[in-house]
OpenMM code with the backbone's topology and positions (N, CA, C; nanometers):
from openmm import Vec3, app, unit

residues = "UNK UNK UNK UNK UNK UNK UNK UNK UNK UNK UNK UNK UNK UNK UNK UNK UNK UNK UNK UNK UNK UNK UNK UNK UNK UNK UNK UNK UNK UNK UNK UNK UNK UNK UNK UNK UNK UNK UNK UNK UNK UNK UNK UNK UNK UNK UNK UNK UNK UNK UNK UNK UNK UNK UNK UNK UNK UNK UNK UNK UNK UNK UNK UNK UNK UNK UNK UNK UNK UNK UNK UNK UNK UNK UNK UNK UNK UNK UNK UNK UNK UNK UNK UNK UNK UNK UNK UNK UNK UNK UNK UNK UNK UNK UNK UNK UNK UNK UNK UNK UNK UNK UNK UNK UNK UNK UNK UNK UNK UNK UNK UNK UNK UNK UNK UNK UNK".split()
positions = [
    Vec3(6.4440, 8.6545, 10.7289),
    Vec3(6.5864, 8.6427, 10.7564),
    Vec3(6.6557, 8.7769, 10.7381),
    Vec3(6.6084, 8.8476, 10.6635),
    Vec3(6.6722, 8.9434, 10.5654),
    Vec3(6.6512, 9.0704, 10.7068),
    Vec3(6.5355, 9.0636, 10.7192),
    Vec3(6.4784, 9.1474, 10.8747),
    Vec3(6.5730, 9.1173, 10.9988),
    Vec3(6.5895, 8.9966, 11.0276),
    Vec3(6.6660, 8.9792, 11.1698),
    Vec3(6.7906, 9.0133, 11.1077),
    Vec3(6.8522, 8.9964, 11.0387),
    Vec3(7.0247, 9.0575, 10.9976),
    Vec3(6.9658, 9.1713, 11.0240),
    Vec3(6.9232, 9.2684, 10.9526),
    Vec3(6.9118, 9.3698, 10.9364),
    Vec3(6.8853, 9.4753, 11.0996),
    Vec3(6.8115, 9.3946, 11.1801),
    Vec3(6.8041, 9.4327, 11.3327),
    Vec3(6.9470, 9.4348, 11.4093),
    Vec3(6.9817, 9.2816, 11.3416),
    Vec3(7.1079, 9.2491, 11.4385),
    Vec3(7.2251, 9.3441, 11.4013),
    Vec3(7.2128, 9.3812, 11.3017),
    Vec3(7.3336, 9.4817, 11.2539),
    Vec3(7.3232, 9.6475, 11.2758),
    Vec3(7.1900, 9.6522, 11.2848),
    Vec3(7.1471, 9.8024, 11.3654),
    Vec3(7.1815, 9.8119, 11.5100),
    Vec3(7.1659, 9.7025, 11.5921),
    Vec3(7.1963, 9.6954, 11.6799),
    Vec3(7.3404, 9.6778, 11.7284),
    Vec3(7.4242, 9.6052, 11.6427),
    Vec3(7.5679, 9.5821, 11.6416),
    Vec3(7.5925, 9.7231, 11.6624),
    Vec3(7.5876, 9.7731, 11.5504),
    Vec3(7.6753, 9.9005, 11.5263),
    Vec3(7.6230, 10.0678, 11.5940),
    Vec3(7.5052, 10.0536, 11.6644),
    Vec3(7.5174, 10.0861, 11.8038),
    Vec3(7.6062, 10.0688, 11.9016),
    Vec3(7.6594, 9.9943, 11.9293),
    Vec3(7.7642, 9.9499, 12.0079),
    Vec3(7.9088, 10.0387, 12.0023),
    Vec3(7.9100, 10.1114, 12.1033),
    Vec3(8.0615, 10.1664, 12.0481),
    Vec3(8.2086, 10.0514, 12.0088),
    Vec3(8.2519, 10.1407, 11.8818),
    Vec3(8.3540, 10.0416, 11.8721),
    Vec3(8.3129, 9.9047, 11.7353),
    Vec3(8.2347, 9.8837, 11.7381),
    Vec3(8.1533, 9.7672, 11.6639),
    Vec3(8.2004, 9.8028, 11.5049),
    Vec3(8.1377, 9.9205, 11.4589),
    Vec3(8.1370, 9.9797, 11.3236),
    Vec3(8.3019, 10.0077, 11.2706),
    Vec3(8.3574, 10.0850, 11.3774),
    Vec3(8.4695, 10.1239, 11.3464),
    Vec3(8.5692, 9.9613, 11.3416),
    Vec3(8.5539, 9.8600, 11.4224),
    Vec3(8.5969, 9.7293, 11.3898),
    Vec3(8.5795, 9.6612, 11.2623),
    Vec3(8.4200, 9.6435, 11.2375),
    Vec3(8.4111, 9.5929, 11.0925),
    Vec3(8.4401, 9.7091, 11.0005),
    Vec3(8.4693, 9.8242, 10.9875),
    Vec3(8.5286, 9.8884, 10.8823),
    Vec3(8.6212, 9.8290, 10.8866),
    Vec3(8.7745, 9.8784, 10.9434),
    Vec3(8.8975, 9.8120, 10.9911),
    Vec3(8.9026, 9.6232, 10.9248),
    Vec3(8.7924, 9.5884, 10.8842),
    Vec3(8.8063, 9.4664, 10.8811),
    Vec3(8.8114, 9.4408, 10.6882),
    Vec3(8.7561, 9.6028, 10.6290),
    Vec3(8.6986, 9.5563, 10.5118),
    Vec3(8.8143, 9.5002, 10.3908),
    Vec3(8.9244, 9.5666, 10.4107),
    Vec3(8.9610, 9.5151, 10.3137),
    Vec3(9.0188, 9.3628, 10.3149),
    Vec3(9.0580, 9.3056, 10.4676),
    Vec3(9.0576, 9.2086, 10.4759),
    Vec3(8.9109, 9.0999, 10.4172),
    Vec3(8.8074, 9.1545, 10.4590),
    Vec3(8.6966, 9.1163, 10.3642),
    Vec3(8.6799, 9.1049, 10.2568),
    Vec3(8.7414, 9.2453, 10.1290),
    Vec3(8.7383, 9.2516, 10.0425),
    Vec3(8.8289, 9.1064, 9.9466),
    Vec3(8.9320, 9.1194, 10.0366),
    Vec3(9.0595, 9.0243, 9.9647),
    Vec3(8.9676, 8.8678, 9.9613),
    Vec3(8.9274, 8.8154, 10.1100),
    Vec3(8.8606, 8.7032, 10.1384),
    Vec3(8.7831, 8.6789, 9.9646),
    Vec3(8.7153, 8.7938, 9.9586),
    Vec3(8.5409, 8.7444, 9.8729),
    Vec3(8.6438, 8.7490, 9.6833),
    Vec3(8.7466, 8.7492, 9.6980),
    Vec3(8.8180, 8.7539, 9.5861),
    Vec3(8.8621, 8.6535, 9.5494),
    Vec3(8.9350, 8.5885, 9.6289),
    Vec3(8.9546, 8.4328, 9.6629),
    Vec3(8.8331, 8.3723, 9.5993),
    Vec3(8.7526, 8.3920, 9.7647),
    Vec3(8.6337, 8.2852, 9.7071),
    Vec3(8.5770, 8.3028, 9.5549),
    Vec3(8.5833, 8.4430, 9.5059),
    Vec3(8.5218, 8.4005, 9.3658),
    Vec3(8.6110, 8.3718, 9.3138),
    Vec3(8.7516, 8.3832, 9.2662),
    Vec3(8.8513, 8.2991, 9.2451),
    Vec3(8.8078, 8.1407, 9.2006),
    Vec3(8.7773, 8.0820, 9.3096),
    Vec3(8.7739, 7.9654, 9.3105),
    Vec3(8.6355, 7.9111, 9.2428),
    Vec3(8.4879, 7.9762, 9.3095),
    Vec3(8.3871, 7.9679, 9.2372),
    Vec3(8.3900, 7.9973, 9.0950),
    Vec3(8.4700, 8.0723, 9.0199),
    Vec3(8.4688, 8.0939, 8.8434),
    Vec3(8.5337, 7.9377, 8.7846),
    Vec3(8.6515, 7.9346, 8.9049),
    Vec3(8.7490, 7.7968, 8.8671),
    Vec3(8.6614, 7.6885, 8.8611),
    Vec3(8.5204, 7.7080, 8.9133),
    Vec3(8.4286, 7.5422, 8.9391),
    Vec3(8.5543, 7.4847, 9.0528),
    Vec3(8.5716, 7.4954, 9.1077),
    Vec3(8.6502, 7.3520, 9.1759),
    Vec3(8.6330, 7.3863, 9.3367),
    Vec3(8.6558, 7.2777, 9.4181),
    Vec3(8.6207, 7.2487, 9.5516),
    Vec3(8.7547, 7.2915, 9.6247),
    Vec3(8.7605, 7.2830, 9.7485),
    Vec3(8.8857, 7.3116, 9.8634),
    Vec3(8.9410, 7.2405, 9.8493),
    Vec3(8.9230, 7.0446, 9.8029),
    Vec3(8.9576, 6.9198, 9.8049),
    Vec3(9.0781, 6.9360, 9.6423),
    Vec3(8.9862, 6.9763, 9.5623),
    Vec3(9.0561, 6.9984, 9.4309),
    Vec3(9.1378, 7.0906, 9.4475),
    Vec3(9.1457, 7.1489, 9.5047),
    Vec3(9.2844, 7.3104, 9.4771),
    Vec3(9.3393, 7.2330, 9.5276),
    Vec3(9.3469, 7.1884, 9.6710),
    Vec3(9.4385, 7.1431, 9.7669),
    Vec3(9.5541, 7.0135, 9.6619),
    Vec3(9.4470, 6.9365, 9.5781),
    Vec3(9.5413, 6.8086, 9.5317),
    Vec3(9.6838, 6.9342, 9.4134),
    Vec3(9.5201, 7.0321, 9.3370),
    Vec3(9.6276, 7.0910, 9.2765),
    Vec3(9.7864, 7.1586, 9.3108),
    Vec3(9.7468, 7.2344, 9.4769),
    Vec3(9.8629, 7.3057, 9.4963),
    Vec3(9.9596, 7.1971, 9.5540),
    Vec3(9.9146, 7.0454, 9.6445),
    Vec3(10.0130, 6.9533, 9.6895),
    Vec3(9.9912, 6.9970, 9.8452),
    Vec3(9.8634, 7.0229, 9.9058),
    Vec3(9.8424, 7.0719, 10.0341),
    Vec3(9.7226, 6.9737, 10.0592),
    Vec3(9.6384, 7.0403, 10.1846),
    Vec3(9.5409, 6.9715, 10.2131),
    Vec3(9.4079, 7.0694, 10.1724),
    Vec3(9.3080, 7.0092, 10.2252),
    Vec3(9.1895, 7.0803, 10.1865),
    Vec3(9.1627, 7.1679, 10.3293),
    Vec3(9.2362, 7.1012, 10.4613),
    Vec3(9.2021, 7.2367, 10.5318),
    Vec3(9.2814, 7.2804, 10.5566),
    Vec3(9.3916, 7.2757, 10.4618),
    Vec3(9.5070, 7.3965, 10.4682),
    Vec3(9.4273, 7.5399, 10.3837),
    Vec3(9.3725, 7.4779, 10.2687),
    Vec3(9.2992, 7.5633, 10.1741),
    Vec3(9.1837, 7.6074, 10.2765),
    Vec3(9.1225, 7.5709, 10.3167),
    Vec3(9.0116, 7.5978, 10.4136),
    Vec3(9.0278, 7.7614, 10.5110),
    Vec3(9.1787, 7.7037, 10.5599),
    Vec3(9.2071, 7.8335, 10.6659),
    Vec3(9.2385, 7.9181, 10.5515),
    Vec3(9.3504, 7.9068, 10.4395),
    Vec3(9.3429, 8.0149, 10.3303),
    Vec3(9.2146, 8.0885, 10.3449),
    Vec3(9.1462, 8.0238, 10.3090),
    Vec3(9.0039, 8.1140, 10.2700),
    Vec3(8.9532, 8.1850, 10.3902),
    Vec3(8.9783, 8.1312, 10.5074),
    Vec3(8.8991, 8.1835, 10.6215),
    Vec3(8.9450, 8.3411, 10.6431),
    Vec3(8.9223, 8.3615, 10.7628),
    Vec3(8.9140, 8.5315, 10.8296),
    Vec3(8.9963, 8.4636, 10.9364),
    Vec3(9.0485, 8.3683, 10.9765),
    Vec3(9.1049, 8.3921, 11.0564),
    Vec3(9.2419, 8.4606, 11.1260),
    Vec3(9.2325, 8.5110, 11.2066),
    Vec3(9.3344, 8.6010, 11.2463),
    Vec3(9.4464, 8.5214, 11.2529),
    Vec3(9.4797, 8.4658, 11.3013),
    Vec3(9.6199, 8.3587, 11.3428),
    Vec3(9.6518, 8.3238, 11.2117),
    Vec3(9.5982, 8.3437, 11.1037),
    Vec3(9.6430, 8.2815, 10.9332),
    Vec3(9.7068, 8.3891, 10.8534),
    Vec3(9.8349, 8.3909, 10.8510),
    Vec3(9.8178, 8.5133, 10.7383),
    Vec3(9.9360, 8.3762, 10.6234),
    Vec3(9.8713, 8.4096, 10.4711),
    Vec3(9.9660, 8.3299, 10.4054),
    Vec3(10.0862, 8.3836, 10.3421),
    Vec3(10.1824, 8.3537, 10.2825),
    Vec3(10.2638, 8.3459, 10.2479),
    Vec3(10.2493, 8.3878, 10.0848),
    Vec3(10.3457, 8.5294, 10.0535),
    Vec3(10.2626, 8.5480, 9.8916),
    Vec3(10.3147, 8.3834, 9.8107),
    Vec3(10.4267, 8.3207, 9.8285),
    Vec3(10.4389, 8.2605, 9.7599),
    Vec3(10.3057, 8.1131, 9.7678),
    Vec3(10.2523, 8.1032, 9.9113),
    Vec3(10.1385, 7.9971, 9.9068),
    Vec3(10.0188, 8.0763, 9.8282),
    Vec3(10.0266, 8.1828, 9.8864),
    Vec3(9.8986, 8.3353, 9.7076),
    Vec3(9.9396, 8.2338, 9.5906),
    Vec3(10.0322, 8.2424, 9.5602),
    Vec3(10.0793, 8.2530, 9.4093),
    Vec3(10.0210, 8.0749, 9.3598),
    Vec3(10.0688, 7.9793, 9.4587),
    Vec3(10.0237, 7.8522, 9.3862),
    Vec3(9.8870, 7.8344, 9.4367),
    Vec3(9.8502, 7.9143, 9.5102),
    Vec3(9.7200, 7.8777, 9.5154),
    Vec3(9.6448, 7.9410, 9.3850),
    Vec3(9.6607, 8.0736, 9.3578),
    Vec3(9.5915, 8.1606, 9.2270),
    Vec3(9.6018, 8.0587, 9.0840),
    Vec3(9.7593, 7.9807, 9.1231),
    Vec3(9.7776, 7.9184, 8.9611),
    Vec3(9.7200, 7.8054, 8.9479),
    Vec3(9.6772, 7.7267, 9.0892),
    Vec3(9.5939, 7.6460, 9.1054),
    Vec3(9.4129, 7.6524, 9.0178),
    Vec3(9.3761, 7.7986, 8.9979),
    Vec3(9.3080, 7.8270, 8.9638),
    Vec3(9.2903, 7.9024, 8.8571),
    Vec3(9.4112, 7.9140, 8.8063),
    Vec3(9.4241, 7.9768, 8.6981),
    Vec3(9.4875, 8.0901, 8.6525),
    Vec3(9.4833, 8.1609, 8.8214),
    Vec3(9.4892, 8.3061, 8.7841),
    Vec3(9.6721, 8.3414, 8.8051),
    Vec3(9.6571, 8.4466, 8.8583),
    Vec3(9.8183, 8.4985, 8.9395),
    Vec3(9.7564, 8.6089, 9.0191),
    Vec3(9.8831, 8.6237, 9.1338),
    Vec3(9.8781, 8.7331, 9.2348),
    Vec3(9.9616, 8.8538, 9.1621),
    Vec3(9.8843, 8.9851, 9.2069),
    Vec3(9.9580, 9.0464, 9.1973),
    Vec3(9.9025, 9.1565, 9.2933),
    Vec3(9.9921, 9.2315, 9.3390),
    Vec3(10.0177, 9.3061, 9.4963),
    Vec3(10.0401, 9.4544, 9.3935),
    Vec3(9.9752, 9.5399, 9.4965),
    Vec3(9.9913, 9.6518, 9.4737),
    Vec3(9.9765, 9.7552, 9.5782),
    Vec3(10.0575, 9.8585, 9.5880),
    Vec3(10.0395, 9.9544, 9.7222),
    Vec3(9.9076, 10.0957, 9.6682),
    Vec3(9.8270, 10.0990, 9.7266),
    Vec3(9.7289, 10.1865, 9.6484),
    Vec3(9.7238, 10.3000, 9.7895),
    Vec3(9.7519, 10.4416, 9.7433),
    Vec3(9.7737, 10.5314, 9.8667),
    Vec3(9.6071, 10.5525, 9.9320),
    Vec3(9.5969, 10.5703, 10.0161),
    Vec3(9.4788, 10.5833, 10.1093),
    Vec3(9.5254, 10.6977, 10.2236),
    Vec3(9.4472, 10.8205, 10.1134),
    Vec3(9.4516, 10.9438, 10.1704),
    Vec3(9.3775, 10.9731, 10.3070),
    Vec3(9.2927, 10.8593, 10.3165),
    Vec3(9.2297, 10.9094, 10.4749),
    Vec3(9.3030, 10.8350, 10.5868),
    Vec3(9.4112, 10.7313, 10.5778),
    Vec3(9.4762, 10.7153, 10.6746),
    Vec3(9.6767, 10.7363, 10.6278),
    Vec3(9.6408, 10.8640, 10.5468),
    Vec3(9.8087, 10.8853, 10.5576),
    Vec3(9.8122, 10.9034, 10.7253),
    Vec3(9.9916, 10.7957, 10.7354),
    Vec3(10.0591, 10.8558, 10.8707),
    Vec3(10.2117, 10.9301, 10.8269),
    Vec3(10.2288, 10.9891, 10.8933),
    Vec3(10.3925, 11.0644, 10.8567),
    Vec3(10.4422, 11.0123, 10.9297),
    Vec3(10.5750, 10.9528, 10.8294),
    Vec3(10.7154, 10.9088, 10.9459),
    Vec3(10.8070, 11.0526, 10.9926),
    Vec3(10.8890, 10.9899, 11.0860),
    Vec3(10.9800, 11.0887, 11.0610),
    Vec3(11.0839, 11.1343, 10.9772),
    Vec3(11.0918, 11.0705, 10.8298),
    Vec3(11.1610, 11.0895, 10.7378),
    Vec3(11.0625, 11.1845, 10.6375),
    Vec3(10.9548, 11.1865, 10.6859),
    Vec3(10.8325, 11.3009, 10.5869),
    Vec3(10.7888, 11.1482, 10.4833),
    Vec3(10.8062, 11.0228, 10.5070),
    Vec3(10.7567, 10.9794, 10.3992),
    Vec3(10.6068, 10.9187, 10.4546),
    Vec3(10.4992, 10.8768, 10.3764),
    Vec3(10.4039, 10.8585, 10.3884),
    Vec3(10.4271, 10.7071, 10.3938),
    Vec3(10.2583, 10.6341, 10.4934),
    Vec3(10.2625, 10.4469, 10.4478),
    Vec3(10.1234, 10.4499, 10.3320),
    Vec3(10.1276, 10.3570, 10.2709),
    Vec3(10.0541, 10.2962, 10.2191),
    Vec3(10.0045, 10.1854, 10.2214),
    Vec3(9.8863, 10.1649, 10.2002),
    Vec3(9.8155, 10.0275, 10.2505),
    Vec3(9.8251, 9.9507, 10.1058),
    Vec3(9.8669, 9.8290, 10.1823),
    Vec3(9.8576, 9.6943, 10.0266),
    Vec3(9.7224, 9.6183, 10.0099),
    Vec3(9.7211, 9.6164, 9.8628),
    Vec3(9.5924, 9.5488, 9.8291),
    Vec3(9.6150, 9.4663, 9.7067),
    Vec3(9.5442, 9.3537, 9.7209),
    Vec3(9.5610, 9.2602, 9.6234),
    Vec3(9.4430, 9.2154, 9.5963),
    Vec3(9.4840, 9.1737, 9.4513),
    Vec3(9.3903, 9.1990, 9.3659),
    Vec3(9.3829, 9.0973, 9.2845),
    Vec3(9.3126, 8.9911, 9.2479),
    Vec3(9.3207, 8.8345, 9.1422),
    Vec3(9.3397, 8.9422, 9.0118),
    Vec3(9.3994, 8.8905, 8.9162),
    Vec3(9.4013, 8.9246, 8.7513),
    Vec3(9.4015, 8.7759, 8.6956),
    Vec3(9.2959, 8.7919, 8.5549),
    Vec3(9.3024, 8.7297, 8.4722),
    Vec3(9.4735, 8.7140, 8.4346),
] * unit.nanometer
topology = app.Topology()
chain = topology.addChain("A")
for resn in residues:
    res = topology.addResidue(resn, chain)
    for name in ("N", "CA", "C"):
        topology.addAtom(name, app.Element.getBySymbol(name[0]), res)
């Protein structure tokens, strides 16, 4: 198994465009696998958060997903994290390889969030 990923992803990222996409994708990745352990430390299912936050389980479902058309709401972050224990908290962390300049000279920064105990 470990071999055919390993082909299929040599071969992906051959592809122009491919690599530079799933980079572009990571921190959205990163956030995803935070969640999910989130929830895996919590022991509890999609079914259980969902009764906890007062939603459904595939409301929680798309939470968790990659999908593009989903983006949540910090305040649905927040009862979902307390659902589990934790809290959100947001932070702007500068990322020197994609400073852009406005025309006011000020720089953007990319947001990243982060579960805390």
């Amino acid at each position: 198994m470990t071999s055919n990923l390993k082909q299929f992803t040599t071969r992906a990222f051959a592809r122009p465009g491919v690599k530079k996409a799933y980079d572009d994708l990571g921190e959205e990745f990163a956030f995803l696998d935070e969640v999910l352990k989130a929830r895996t430390e919590a022991g509890l299912t999609q079914a259980e958060v969902a009764a906890r936050v007062g939603t459904t389980q595939s409301a929680i479902a798309r939470l968790e997903s990659a999908q593009p058309r989903h983006s949540p709401s910090i305040a649905t972050l927040q009862r979902y994290a307390k659902a589990l224990g934790y809290r959100v908290r947001i932070r702007f962390v500068k990322d020197d390889q994609r400073l852009t300049t406005r025309s006011s000279g000020r720089t953007a920064a990319n947001t990243a969030v982060r579960r805390s105990a």
